[in-house]
PDB file of N, CA, C and O in Angstrom:
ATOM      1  N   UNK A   1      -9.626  -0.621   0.571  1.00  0.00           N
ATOM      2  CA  UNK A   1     -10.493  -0.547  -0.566  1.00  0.00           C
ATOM      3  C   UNK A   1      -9.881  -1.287  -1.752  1.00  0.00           C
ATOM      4  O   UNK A   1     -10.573  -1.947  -2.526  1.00  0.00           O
ATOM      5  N   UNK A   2      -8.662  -1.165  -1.858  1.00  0.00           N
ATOM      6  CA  UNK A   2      -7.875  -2.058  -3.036  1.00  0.00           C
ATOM      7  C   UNK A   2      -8.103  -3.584  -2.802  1.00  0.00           C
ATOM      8  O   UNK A   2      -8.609  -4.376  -3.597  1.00  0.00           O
ATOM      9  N   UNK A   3      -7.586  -3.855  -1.443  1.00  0.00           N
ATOM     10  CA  UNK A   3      -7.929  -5.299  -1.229  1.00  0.00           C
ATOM     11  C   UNK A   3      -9.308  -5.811  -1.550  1.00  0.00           C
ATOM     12  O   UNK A   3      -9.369  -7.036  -1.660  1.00  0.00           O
ATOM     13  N   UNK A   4     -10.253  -5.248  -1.697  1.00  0.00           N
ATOM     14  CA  UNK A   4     -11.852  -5.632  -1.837  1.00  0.00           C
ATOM     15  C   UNK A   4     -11.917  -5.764  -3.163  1.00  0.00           C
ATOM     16  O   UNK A   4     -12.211  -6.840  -3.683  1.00  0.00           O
ATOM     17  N   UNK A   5     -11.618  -4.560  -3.924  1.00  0.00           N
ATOM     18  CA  UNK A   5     -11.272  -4.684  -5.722  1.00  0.00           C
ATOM     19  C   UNK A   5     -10.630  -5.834  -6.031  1.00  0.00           C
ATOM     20  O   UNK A   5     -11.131  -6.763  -6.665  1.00  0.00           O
ATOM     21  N   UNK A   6      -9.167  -5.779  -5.451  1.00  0.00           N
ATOM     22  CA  UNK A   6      -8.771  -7.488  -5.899  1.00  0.00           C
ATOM     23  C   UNK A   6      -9.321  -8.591  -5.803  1.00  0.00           C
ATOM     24  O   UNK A   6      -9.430  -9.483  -6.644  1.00  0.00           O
ATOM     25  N   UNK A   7      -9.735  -8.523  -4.576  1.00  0.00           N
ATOM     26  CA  UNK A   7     -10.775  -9.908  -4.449  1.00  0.00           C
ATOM     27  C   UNK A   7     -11.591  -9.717  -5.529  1.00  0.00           C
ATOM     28  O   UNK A   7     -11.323 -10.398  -6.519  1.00  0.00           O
ATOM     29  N   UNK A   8     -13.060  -8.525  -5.631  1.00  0.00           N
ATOM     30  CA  UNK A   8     -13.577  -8.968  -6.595  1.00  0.00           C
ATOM     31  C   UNK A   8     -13.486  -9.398  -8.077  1.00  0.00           C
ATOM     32  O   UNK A   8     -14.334 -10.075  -8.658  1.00  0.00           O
ATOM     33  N   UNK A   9     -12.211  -8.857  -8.670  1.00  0.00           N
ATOM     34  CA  UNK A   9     -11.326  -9.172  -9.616  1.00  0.00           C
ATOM     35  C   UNK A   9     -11.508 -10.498  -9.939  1.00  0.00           C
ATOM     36  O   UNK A   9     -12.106 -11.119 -10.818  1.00  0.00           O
ATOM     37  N   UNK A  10     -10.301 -10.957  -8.252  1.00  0.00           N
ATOM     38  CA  UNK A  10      -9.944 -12.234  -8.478  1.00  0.00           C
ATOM     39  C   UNK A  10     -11.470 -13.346  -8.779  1.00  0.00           C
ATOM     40  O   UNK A  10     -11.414 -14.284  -9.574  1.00  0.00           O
ATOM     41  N   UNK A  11     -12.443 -13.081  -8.169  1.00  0.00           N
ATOM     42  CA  UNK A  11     -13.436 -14.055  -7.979  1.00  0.00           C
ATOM     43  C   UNK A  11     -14.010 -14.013  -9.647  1.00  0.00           C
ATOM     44  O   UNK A  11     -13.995 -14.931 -10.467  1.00  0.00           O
ATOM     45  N   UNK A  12     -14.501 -12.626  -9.803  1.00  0.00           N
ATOM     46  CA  UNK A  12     -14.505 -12.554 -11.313  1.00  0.00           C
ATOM     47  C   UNK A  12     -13.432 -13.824 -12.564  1.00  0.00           C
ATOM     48  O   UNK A  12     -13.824 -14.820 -13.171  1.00  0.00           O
ATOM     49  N   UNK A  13     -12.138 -13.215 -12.512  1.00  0.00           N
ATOM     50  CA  UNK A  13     -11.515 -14.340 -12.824  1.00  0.00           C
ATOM     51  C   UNK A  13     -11.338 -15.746 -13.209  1.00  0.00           C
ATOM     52  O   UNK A  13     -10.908 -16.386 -14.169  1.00  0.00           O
ATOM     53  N   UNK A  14     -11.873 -15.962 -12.004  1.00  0.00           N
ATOM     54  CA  UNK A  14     -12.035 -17.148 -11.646  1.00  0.00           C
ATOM     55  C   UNK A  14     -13.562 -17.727 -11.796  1.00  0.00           C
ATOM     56  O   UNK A  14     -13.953 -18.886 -11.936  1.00  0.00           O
ATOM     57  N   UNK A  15     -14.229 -16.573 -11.719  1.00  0.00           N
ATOM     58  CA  UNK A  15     -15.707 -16.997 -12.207  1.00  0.00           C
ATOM     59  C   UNK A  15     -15.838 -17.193 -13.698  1.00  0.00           C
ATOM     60  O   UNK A  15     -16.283 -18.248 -14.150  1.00  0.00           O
ATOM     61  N   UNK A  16     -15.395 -16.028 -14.593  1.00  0.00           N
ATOM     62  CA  UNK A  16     -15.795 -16.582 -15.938  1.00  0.00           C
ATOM     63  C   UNK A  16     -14.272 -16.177 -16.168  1.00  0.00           C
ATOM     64  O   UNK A  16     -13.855 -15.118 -15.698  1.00  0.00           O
ATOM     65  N   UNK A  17     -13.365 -17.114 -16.969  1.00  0.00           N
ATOM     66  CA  UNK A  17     -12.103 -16.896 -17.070  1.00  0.00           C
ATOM     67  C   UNK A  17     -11.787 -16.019 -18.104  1.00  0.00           C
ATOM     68  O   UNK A  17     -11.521 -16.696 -19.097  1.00  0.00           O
ATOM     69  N   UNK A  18     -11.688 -14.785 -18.342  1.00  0.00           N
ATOM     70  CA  UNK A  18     -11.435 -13.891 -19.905  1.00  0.00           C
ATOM     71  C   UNK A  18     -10.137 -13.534 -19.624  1.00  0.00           C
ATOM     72  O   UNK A  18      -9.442 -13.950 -18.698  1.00  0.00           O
ATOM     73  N   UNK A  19      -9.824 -12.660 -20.561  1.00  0.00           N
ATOM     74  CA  UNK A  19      -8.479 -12.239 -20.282  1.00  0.00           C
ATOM     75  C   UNK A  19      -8.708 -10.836 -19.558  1.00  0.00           C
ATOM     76  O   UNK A  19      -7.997 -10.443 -18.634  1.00  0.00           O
ATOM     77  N   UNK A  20      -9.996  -9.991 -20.194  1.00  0.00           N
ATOM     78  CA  UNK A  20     -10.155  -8.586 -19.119  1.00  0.00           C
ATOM     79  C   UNK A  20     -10.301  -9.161 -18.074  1.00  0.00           C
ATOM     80  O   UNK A  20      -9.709  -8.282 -17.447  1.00  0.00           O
ATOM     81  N   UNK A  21     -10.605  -9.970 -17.199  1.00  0.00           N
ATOM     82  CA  UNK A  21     -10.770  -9.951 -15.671  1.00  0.00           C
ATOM     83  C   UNK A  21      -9.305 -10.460 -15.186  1.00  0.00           C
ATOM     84  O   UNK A  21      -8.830  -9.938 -14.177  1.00  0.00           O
ATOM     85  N   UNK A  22      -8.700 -11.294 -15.759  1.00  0.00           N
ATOM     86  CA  UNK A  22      -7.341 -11.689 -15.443  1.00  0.00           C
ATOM     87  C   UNK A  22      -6.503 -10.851 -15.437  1.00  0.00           C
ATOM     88  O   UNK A  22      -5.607 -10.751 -14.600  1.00  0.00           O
ATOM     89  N   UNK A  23      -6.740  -9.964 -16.612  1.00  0.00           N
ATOM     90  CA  UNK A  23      -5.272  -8.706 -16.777  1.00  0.00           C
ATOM     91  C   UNK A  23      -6.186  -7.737 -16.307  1.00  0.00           C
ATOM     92  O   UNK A  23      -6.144  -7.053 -17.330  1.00  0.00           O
ATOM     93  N   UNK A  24      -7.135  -7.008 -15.438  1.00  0.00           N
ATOM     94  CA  UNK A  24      -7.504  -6.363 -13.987  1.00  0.00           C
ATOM     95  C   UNK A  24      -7.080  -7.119 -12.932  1.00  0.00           C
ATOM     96  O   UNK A  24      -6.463  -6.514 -12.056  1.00  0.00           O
ATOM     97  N   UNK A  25      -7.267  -8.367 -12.790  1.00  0.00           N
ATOM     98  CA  UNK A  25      -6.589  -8.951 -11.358  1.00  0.00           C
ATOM     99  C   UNK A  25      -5.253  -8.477 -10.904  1.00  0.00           C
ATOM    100  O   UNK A  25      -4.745  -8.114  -9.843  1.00  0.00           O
ATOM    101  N   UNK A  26      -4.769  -8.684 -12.582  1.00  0.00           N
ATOM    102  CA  UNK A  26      -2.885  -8.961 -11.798  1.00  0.00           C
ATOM    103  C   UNK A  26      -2.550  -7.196 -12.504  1.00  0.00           C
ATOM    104  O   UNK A  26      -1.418  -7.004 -12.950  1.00  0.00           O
ATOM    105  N   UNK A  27      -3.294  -6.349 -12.538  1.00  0.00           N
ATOM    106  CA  UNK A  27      -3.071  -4.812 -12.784  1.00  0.00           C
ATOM    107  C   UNK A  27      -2.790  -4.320 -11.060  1.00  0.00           C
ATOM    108  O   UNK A  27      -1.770  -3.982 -10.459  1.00  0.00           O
ATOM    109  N   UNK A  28      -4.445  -4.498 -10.585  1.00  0.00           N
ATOM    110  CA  UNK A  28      -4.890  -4.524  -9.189  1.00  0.00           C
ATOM    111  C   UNK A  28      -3.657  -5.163  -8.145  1.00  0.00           C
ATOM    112  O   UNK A  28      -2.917  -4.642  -7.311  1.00  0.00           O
ATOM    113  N   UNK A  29      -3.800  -6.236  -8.530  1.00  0.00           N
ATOM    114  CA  UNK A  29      -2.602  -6.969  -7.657  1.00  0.00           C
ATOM    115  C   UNK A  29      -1.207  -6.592  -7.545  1.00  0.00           C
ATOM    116  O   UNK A  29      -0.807  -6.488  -6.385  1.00  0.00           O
ATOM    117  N   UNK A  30      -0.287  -6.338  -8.558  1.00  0.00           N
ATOM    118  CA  UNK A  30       0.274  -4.957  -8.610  1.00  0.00           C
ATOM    119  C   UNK A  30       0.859  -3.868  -8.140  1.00  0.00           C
ATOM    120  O   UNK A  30       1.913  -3.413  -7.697  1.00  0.00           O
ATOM    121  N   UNK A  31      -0.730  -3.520  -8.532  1.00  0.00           N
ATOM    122  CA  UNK A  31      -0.701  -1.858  -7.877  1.00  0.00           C
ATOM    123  C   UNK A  31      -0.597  -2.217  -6.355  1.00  0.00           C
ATOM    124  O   UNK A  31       0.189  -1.488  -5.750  1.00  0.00           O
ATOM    125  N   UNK A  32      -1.213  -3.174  -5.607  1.00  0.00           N
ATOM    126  CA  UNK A  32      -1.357  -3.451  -4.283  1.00  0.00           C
ATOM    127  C   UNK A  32       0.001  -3.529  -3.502  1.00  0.00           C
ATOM    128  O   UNK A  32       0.362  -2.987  -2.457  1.00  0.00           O
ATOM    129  N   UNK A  33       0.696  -4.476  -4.455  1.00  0.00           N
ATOM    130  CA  UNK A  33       2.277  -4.873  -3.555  1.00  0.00           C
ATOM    131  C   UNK A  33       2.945  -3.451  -4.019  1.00  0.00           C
ATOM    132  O   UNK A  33       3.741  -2.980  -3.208  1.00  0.00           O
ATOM    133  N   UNK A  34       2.750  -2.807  -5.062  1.00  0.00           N
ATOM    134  CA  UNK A  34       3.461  -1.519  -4.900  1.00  0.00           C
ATOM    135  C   UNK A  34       3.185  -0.223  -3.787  1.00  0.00           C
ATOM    136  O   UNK A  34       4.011   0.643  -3.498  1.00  0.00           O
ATOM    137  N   UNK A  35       1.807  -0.343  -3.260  1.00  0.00           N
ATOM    138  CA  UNK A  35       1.452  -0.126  -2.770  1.00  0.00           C
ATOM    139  C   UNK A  35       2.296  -0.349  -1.185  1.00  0.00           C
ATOM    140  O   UNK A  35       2.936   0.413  -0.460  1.00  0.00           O
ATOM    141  N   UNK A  36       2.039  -1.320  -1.135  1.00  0.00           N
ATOM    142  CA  UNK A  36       2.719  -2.133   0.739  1.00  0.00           C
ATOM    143  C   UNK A  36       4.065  -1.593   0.456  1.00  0.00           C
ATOM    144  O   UNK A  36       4.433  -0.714   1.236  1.00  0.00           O
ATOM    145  N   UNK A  37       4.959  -1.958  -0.581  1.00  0.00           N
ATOM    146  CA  UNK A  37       6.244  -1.605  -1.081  1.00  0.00           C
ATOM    147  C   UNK A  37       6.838  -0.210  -0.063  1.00  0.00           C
ATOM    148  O   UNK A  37       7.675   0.002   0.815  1.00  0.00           O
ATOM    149  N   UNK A  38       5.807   0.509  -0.832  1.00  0.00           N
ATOM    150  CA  UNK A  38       5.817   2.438  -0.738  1.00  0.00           C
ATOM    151  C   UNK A  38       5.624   2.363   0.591  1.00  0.00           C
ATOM    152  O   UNK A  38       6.267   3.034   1.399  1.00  0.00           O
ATOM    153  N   UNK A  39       4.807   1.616   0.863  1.00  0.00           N
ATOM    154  CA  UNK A  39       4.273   2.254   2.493  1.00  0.00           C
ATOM    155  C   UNK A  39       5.239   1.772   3.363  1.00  0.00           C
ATOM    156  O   UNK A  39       5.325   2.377   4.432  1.00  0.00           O
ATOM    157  N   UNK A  40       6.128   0.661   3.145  1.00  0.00           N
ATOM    158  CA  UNK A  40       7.206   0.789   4.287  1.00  0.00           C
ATOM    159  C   UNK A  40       7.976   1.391   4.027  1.00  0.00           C
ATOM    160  O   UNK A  40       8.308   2.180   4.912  1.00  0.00           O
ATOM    161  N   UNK A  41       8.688   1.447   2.845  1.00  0.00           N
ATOM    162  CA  UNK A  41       9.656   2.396   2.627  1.00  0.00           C
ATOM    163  C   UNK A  41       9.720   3.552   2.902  1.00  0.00           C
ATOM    164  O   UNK A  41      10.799   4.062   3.204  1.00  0.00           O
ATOM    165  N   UNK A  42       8.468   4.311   2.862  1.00  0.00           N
ATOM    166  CA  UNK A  42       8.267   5.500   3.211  1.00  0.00           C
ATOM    167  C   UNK A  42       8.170   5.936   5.177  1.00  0.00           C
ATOM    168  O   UNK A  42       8.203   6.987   5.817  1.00  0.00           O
ATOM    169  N   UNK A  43       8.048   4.542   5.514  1.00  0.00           N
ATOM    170  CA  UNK A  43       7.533   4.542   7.109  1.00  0.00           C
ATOM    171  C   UNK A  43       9.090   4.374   7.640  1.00  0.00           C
ATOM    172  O   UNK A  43       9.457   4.682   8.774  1.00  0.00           O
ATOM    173  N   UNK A  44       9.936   3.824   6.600  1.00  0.00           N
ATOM    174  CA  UNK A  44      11.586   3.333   7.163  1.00  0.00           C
ATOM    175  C   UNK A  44      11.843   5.298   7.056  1.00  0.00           C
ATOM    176  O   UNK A  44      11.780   5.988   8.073  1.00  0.00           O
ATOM    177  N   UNK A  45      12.061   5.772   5.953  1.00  0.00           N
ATOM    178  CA  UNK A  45      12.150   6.763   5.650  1.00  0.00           C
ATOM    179  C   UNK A  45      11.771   7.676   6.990  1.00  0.00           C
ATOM    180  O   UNK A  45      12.620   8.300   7.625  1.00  0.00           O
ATOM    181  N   UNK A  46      10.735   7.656   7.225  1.00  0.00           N
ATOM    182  CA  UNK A  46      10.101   8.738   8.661  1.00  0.00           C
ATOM    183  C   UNK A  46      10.683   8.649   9.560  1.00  0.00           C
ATOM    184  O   UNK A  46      11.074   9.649  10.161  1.00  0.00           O
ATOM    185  N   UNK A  47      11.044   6.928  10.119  1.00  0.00           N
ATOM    186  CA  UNK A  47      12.258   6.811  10.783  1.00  0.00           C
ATOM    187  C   UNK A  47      13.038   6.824  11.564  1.00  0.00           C
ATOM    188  O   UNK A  47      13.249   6.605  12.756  1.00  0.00           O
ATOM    189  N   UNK A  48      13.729   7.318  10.132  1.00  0.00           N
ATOM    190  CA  UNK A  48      15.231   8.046   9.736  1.00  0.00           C
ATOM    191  C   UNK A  48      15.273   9.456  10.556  1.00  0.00           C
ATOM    192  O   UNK A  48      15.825   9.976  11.526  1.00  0.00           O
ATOM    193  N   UNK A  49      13.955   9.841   9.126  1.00  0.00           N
ATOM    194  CA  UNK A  49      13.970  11.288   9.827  1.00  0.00           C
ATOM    195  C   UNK A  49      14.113  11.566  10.894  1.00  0.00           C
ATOM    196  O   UNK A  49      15.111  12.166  11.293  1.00  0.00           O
ATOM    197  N   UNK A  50      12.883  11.098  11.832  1.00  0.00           N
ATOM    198  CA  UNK A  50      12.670  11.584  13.427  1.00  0.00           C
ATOM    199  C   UNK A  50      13.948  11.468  14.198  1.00  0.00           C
ATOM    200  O   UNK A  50      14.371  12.350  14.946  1.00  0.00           O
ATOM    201  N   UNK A  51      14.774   9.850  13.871  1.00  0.00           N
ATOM    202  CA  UNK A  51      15.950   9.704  14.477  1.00  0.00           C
ATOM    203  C   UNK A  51      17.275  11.002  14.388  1.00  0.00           C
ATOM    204  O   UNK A  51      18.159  11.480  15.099  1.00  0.00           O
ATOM    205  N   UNK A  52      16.891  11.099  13.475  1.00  0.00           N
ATOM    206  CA  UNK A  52      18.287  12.242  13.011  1.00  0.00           C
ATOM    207  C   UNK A  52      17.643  14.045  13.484  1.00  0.00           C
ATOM    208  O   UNK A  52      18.333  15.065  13.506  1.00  0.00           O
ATOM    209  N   UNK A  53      16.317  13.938  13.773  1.00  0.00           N
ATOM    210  CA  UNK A  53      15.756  15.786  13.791  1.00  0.00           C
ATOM    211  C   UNK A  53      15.072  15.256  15.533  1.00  0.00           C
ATOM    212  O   UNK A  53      13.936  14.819  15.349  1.00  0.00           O
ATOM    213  N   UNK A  54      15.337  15.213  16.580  1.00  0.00           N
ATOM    214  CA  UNK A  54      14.507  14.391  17.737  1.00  0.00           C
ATOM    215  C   UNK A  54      13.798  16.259  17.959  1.00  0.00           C
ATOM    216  O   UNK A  54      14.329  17.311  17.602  1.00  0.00           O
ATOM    217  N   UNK A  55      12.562  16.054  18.617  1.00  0.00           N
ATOM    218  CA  UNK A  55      12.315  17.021  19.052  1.00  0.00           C
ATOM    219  C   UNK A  55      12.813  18.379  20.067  1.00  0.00           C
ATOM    220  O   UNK A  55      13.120  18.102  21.226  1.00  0.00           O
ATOM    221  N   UNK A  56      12.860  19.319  19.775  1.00  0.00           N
ATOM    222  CA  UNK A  56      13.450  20.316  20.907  1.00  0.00           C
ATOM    223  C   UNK A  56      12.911  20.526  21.964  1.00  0.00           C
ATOM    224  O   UNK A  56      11.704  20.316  22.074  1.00  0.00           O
ATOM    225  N   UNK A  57      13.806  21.085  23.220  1.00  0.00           N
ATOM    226  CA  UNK A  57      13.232  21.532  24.417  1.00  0.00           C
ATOM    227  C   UNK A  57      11.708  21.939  24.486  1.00  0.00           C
ATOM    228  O   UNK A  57      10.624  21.550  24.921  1.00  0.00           O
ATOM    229  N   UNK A  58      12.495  23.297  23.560  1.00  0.00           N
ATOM    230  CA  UNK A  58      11.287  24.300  23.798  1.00  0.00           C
ATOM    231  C   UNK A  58       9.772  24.088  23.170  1.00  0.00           C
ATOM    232  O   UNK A  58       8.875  24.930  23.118  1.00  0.00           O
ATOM    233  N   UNK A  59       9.745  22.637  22.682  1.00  0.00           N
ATOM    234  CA  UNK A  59       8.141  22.416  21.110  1.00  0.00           C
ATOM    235  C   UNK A  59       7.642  21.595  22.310  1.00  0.00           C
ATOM    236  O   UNK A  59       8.228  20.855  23.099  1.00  0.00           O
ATOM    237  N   UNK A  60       6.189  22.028  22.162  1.00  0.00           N
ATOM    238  CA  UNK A  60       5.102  21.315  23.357  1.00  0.00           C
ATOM    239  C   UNK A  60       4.835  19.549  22.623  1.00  0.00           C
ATOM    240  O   UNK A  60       4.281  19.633  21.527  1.00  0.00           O
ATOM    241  N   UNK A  61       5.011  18.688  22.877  1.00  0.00           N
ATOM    242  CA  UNK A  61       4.490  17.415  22.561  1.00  0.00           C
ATOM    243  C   UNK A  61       3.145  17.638  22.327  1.00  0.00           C
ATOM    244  O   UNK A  61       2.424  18.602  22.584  1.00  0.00           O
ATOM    245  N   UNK A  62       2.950  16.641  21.829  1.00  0.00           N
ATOM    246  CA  UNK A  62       1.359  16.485  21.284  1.00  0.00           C
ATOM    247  C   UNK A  62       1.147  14.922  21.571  1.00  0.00           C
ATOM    248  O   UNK A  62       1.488  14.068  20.752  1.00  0.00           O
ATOM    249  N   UNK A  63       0.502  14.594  22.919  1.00  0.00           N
ATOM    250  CA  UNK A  63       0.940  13.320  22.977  1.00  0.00           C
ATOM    251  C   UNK A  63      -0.993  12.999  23.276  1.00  0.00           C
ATOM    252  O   UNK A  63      -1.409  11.852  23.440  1.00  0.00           O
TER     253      UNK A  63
END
């Protein structure tokens, strides 16, 4: 859903050049790579976890 906002941003932008559509583009844009940022870091993070806690005998999988 972010990626669709940026685009329309960007096309905005680029359609009539102001400074509100430019400084929403690169707000949006942004938020987006902070976005990807978090999400691996957080996926390196999980991991970690699983590596270091592996499941026990006795817990039924959920596969």
């Amino acid at each position: 859903m972010l990626v669709g906002i940026v685009t329309t941003s960007l096309g905005q932008a680029l359609l009539k050049f102001t400074p509100l559509f430019t400084g929403l583009f690169a707000v949006l844009a942004a938020l987006g790579v902070g976005a990807v940022a978090f999400s691996f870091r957080d996926a390196r993070l999980a991991k970690a976890f699983l590596w270091a806690h592996p499941a026990s005998e006795g817990q039924d999988s959920h596969d």
